[in-house]
Kinemage of the C-alpha trace (Angstrom):
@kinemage 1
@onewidth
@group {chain A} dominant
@subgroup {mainchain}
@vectorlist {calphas} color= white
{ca unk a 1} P 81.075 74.222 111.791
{ca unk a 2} L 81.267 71.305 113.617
{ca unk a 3} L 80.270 67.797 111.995
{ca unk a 4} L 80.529 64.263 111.928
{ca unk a 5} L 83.535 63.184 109.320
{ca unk a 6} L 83.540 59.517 107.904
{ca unk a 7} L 86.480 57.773 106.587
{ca unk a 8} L 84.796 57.387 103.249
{ca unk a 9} L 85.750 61.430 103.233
{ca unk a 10} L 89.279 61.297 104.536
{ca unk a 11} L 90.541 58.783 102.356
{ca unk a 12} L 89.941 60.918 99.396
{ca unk a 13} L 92.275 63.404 100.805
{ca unk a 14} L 95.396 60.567 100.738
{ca unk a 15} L 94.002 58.270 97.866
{ca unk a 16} L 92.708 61.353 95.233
{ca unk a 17} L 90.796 58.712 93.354
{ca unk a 18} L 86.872 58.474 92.767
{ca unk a 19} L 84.548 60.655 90.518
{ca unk a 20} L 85.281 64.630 90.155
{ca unk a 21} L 82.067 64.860 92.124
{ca unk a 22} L 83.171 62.667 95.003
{ca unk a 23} L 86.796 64.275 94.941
{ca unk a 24} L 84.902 68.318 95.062
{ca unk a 25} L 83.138 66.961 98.157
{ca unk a 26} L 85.723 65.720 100.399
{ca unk a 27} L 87.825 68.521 99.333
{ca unk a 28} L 84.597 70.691 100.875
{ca unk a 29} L 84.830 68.752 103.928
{ca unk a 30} L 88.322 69.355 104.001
{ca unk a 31} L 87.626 72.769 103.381
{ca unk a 32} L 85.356 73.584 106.488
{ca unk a 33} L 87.986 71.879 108.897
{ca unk a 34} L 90.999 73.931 107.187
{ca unk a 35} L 89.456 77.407 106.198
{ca unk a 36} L 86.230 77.975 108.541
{ca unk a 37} L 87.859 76.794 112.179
{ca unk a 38} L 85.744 73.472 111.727
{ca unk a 39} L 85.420 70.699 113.509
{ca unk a 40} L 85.386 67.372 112.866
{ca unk a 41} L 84.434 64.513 115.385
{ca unk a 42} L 84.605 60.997 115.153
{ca unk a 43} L 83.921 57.444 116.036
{ca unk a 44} L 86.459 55.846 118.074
{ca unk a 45} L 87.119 52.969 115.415
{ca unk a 46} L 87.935 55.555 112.855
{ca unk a 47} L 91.428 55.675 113.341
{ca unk a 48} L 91.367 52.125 112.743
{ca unk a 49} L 89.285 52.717 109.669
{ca unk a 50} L 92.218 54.859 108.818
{ca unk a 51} L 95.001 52.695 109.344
{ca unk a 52} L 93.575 50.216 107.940
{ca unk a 53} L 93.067 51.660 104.540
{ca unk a 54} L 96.579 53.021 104.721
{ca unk a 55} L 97.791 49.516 105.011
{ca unk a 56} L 96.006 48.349 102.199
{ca unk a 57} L 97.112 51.173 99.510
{ca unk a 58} L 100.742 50.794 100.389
{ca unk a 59} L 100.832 47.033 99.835
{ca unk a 60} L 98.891 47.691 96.516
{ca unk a 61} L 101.639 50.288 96.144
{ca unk a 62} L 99.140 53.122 95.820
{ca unk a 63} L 100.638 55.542 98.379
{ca unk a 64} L 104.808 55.546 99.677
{ca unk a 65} L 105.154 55.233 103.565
{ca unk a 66} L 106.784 58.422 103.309
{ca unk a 67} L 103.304 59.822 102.166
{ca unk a 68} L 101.116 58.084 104.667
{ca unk a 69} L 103.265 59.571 106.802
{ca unk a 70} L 102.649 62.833 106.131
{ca unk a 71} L 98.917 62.397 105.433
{ca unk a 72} L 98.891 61.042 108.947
{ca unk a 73} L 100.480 63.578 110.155
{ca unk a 74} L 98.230 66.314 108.678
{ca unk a 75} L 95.476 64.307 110.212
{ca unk a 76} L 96.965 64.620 113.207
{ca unk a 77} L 96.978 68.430 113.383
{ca unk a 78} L 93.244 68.874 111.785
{ca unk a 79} L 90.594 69.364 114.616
{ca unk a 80} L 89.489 66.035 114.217
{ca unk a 81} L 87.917 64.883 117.609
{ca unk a 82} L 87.220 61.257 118.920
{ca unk a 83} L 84.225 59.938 120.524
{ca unk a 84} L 85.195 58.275 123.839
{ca unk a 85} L 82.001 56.590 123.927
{ca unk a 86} L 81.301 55.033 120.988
{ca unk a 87} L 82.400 51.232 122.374
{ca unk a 88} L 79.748 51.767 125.200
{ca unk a 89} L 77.040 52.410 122.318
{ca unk a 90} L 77.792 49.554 120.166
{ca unk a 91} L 75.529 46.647 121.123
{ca unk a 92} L 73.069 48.765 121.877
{ca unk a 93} L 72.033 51.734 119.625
{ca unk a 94} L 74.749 51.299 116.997
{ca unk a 95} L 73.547 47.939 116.825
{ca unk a 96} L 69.872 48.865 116.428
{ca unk a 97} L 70.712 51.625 113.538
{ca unk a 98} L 73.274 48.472 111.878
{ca unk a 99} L 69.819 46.105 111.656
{ca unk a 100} L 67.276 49.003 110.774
{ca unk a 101} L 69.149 50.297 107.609
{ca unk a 102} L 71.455 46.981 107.139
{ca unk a 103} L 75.076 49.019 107.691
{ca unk a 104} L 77.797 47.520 108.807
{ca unk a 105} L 78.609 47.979 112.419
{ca unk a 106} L 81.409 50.893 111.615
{ca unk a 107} L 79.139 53.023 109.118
{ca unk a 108} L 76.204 52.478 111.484
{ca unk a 109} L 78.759 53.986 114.164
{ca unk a 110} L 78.744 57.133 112.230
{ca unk a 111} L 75.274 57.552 112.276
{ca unk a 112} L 74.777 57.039 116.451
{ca unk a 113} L 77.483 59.658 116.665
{ca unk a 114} L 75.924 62.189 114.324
{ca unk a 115} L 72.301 61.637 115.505
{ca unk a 116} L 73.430 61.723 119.402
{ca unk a 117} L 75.073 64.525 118.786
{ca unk a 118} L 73.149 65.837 116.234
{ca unk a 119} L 75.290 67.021 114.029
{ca unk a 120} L 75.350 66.799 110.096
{ca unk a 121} L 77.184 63.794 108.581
{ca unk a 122} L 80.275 64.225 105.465
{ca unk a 123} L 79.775 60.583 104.113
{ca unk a 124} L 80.686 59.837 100.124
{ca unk a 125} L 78.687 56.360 101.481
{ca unk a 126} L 75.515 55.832 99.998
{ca unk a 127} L 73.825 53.754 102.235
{ca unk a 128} L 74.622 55.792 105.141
{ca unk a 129} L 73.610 58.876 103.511
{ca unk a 130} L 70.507 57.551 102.500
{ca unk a 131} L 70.203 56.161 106.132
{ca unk a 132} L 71.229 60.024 107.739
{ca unk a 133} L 68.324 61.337 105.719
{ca unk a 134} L 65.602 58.599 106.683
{ca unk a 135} L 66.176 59.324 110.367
{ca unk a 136} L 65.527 63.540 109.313
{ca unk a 137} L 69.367 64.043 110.312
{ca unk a 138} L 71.410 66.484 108.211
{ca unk a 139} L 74.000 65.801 105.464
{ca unk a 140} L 77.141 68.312 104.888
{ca unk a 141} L 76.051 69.420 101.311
């Protein structure tokens, strides 16, 4: 299966925190990339996303280096593609989806990729999944 993956996902993989609901779900997402030959693609800010996050739970002492590390470099070997054209979309329809459904720039990014390509979206967001669903796009259930 091939699908768009937000960060709001991956960071349950490193960070194992959130609801038993939200933790089942990423776990599923994590599931079609690892046991079903998935594939995952991506905005091209999301490995800043990433980073970013990673940065933040070390200082607050929530993960080791050592284990971002790793994480990153399990990430690294998933079948996680990157949109190359995400930048060229960004004042243009990314914008338009940010204003419609008032997401930030990066989650609206999420939902150009998945409707241009239309693929279904793995978001724990809920503004973006309420935002996937108003445009009739799929959700990875």
């Amino acid at each position: 299966m091939r699908f768009v993956l937000d960060n709001s996902v991956v960071m349950r993989w490193l960070l194992r925190d959130g609801s038993e609901e939200r933790l089942a779900y990423a776990n599923k997402a994590l599931e079609l990339l690892e046991l079903q030959a998935g594939e995952a693609v991506v905005p091209g800010i999301w490995a800043l996303e990433a980073a970013n996050v990673i940065v933040k739970a070390q200082a607050k002492a929530l993960v080791t280096e050592a284990r971002a590390t790793a994480f990153i470099g399990l990430l690294n070997d998933m079948r996680i593609s990157v949109d190359p054209r995400t930048a060229e979309r960004a004042l243009g329809e990314t914008l338009q989806l940010a204003r419609r459904f008032k997401l930030s720039s990066y989650d609206a990014s999420y939902l150009e990729l998945a409707l241009r390509e239309g693929l279904p979206l793995a978001t724990l967001d809920v503004a973006l999944r309420e935002a996937m669903l108003q445009t009739g796009g799929a959700l990875v259930e």
